[in-house]
C-alpha positions in Angstrom: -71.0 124.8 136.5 -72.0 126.8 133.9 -74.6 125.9 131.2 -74.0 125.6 127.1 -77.7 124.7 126.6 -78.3 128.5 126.2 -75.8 128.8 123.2 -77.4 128.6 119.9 -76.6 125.4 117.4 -76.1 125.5 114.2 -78.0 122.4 111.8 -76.0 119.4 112.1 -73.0 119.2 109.0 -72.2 123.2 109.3 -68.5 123.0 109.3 -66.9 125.1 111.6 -64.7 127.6 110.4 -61.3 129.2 111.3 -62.9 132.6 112.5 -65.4 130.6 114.8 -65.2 130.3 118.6 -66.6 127.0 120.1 -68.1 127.3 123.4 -66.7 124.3 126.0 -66.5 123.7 129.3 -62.4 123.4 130.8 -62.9 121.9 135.0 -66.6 123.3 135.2 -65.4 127.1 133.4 -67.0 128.4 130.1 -63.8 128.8 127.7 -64.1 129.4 123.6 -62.2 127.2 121.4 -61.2 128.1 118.0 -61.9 124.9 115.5 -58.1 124.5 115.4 -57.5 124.0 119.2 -60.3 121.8 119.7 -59.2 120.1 116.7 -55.9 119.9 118.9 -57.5 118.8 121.6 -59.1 115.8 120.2 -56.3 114.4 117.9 -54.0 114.3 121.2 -57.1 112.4 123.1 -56.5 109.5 120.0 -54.4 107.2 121.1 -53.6 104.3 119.1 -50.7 101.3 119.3 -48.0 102.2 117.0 -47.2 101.7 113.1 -51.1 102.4 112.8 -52.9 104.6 110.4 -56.1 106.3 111.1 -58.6 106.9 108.3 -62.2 105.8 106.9 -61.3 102.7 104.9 -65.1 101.5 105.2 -67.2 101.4 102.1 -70.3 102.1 104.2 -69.7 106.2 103.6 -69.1 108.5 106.3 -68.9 107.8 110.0 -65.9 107.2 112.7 -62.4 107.5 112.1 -61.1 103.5 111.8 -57.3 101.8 112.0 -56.1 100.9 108.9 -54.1 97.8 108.6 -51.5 97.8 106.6 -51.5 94.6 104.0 -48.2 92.2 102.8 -45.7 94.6 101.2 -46.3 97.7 102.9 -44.9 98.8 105.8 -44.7 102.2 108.3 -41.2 103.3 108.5 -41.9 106.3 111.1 -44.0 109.0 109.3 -43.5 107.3 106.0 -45.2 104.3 104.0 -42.4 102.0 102.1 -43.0 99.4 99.8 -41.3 95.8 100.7 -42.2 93.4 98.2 -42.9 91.0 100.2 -46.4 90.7 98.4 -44.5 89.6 95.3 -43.7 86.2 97.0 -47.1 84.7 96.0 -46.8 86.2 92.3 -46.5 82.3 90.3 -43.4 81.3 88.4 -42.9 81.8 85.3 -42.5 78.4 83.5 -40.9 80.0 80.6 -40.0 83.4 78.9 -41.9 85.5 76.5 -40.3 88.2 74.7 -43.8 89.7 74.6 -43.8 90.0 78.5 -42.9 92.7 80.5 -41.4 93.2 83.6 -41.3 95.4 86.1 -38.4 97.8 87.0 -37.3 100.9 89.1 -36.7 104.1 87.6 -35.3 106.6 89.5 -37.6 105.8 91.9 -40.6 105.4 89.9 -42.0 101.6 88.6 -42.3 101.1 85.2 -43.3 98.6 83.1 -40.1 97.3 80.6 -40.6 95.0 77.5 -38.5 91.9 77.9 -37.8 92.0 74.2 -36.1 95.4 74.8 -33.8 94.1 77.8 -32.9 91.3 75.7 -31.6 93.7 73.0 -29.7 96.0 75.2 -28.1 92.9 76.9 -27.7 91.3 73.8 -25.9 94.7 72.9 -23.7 95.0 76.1 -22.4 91.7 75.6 -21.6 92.2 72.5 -19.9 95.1 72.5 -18.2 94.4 75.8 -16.8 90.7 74.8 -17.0 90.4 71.3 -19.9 87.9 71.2 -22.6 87.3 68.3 -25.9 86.1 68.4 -28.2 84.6 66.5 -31.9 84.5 67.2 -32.6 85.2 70.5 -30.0 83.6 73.2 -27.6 81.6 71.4 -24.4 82.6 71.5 -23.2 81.4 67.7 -19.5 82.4 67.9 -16.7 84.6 69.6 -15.4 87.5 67.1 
């Protein structure tokens, strides 16, 4: 078997880089690795159950890679991460509107944040001009035209 103690080291944090051969032993044979391949090499050598991300969620700074659990509303649709508001069930009830809340909506694909006075207005505008009806304040309908 041959020996990698005679190799040089570089100081512990130099990052390898993509010109750089790795010296490693393959069944007892000295064989050079580029970073890539032994980067390769160890990602296949992961193995984790499935829907799990890998990543460094720890606030403790650097160190091992860690599963990630996924929380209520988020779930792992093959490659992707998709939002399925099931973390919205334990948002409280509103008791009552507020024309100075605001709600939120989907915008082509985007969340945004919409003023409930302005929904009111455009409904209060559909109707209107869909089937003839007035109103007065904020919800009553006062009279058809």
């Amino acid at each position: 078997m041959a020996d990698l103690s005679t190799f040089p080291t570089d100081p512990v944090g130099t990052p390898a880089q993509p010109g750089d051969l790795i010296p490693a032993l393959r069944a007892g044979q000295p064989v050079a690795l580029t970073p890539a391949q032994l980067g390769l090499a160890i990602t296949a050598a992961l193995t984790e159950t499935q829907n799990t991300l890998l990543g460094r969620g720890s606030n403790a700074g650097q160190g091992q890679v860690q599963p990630i659990s996924l929380g209520a509303g988020v779930v792992l649709q093959g490659e992707q991460l998709a939002a399925t508001a099931e973390d919205h069930l334990a948002l409280e009830l509103m008791a009552q509107v507020d024309l100075n809340m605001e709600i939120v909506v989907n915008s082509v694909g985007a969340p945004m944040r919409l003023p409930f006075s302005v929904l009111l207005a455009y409904l209060q505008q559909s109707l209107s001009t869909a089937l003839g009806l007035a109103f007065a304040d904020d919800f009553a309908v006062v009279a058809l035209l």
